[in-house]
C-alpha positions in Angstrom: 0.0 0.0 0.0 2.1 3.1 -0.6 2.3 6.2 1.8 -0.9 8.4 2.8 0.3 12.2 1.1 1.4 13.9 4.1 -0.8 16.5 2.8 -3.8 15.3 2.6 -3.0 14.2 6.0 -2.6 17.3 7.5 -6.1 18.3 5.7 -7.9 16.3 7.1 -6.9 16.6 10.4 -7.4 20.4 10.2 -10.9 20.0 8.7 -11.6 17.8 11.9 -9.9 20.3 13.9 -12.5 23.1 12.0 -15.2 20.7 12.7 -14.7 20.8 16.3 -14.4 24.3 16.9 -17.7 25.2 14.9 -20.2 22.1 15.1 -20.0 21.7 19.4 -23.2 22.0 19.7 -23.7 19.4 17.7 -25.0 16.2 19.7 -22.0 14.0 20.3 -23.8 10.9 18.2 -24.6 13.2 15.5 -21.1 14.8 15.4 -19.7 11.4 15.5 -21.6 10.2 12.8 -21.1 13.8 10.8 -17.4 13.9 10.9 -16.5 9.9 9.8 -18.4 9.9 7.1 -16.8 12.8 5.4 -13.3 11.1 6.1 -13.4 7.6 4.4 -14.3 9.7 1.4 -12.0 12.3 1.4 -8.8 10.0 2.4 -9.1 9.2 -1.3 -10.4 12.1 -2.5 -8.0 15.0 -4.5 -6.2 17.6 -1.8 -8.7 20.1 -0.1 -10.0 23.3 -0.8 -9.7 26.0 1.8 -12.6 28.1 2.9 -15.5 25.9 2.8 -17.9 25.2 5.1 -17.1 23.1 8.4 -17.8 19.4 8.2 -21.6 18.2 9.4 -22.3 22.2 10.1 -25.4 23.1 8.0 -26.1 27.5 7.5 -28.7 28.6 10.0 -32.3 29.2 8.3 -34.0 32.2 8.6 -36.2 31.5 11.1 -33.4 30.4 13.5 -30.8 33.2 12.9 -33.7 35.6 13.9 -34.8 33.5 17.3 -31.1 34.0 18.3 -31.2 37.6 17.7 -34.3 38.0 19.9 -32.7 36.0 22.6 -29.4 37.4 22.5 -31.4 40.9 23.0 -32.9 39.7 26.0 -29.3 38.3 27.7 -28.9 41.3 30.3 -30.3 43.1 33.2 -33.7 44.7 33.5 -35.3 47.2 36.2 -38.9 47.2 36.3 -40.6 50.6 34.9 -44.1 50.0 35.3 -46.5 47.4 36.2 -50.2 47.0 35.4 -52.9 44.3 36.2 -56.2 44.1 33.6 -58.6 42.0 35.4 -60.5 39.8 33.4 -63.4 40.1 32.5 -64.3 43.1 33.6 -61.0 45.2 31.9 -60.6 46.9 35.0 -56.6 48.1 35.5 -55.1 48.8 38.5 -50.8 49.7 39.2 -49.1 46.4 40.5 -46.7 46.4 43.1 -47.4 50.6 44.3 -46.7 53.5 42.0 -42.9 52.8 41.5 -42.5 49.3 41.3 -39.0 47.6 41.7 -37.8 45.1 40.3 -35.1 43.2 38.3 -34.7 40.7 35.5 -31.9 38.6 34.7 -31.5 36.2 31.3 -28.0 35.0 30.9 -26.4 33.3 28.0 -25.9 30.4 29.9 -29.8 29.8 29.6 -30.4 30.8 33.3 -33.1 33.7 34.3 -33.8 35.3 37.1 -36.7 37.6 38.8 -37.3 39.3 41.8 -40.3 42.3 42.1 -41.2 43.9 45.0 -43.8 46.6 46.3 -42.1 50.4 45.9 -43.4 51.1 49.5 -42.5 47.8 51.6 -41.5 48.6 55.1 -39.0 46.6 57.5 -40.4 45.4 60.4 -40.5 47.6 63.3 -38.1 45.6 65.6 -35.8 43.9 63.5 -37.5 40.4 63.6 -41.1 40.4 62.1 -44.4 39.8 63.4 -46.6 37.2 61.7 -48.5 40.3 60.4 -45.1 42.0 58.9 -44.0 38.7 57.8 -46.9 38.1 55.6 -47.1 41.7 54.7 -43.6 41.4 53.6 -44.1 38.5 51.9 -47.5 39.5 49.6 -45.6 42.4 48.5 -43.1 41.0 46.7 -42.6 38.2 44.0 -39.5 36.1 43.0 -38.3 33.3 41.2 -35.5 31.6 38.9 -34.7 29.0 36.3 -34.0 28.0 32.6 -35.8 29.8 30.2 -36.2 29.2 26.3 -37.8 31.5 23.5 -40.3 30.5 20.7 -41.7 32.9 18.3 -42.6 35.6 20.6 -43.0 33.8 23.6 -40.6 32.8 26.5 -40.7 30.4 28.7 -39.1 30.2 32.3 -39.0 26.4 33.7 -39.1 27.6 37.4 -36.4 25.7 39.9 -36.5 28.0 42.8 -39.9 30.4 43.4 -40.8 32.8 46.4 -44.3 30.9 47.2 -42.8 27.6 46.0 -46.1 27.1 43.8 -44.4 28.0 41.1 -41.0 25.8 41.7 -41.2 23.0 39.0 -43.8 24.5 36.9 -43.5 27.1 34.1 -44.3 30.0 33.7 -45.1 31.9 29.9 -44.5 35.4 28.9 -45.6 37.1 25.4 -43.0 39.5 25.1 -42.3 42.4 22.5 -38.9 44.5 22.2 -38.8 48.3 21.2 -35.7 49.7 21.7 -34.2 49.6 25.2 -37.6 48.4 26.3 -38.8 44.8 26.9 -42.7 44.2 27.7 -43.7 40.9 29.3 -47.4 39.8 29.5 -48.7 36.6 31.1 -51.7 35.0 29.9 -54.9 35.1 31.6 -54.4 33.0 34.8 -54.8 33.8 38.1 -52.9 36.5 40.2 -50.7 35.1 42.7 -51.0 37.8 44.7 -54.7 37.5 45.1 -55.8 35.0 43.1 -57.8 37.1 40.9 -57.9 36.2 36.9 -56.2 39.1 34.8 -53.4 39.6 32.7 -50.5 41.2 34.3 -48.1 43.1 31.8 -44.5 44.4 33.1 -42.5 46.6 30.8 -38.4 46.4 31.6 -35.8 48.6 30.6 -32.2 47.3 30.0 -30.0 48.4 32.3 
């Protein structure tokens, strides 16, 4: 059998090499499969040519590229500007949370999120450690909760690990959302308040920090 060219050698360890770099996210039985398959042909095949695209890696569709934009847009942190309650059915609104609200919202790129919201006028209990009355006034003024979160069309999704009232730990919870500029607007879907229990639609608009 005479001698493998050392150059075709050294391509096709450096289009392996590429194939690494670009194609991790690929599965590890799909990029196994992707990147043999390739090689028995092109150890016989004439030398390389530079420039192409990386083994097993396909171009993003549209559709894709743009639900990565939107989501990269959201990676950041968000303090609350306003938020208002519509009760349903009567389309009655009423401020959430007091006049001035705060609040912040996390999404990483790691897929974590992140949300804590609390009443603008709360007030520490008188004597450092809180009545039952301060306790629960404390804790029906405020809302918080963390997880994963994914994004699909214009909705995203938080899978909820760790929640305030622990009614919504393993559970998710669904926000429309719409983007304008520095501003993010999240709206649930008509469901009950966990405040109060009352059925509305709660809609909080963010602004990047």
């Amino acid at each position: 059998m005479p001698p493998q060219q050392p150059d075709r050698l050294l391509d096709v360890i450096d289009d392996l090499l590429d194939f690494s770099a670009h194609c991790h996210s690929l599965a590890f039985g799909e990029a196994h499969v992707a990147a043999r398959a390739p090689l028995r042909k092109r150890l016989h095949s004439p030398p390389f040519t530079r420039g192409r695209q990386p083994l097993g890696c396909a171009p993003q569709t549209g559709a894709r590229q743009a639900r990565d934009d939107v989501t990269d847009r959201l990676h950041g942190t968000w303090k609350l500007v306003s938020a208002v309650r519509e009760e349903i059915p009567s389309g009655a609104t009423s401020t959430m949370f007091g006049e001035k609200p705060q609040g912040v919202l996390n999404y990483s790129p790691e897929g974590r999120m992140l949300a804590l919201i609390a009443h603008g006028d709360r007030k520490p209990a008188a004597d450092g450690r809180a009545t039952p009355a301060e306790a629960e006034a404390l804790y029906r003024s405020m809302l918080s909760y963390g997880g994963d979160y994914s994004v699909a069309d214009e909705v995203v999704t938080h899978r909820v690990d760790i929640s305030w009232n622990e009614k919504f730990t393993g559970g998710e919870q669904k926000r429309h959302f719409k983007l304008e500029g520095n501003r993010l607007t999240l709206s649930t879907p008509q469901s009950p308040d966990p405040i109060d229990g009352k059925i509305s639609v709660r809609r909080l608009v963010w602004e990047k920090i």
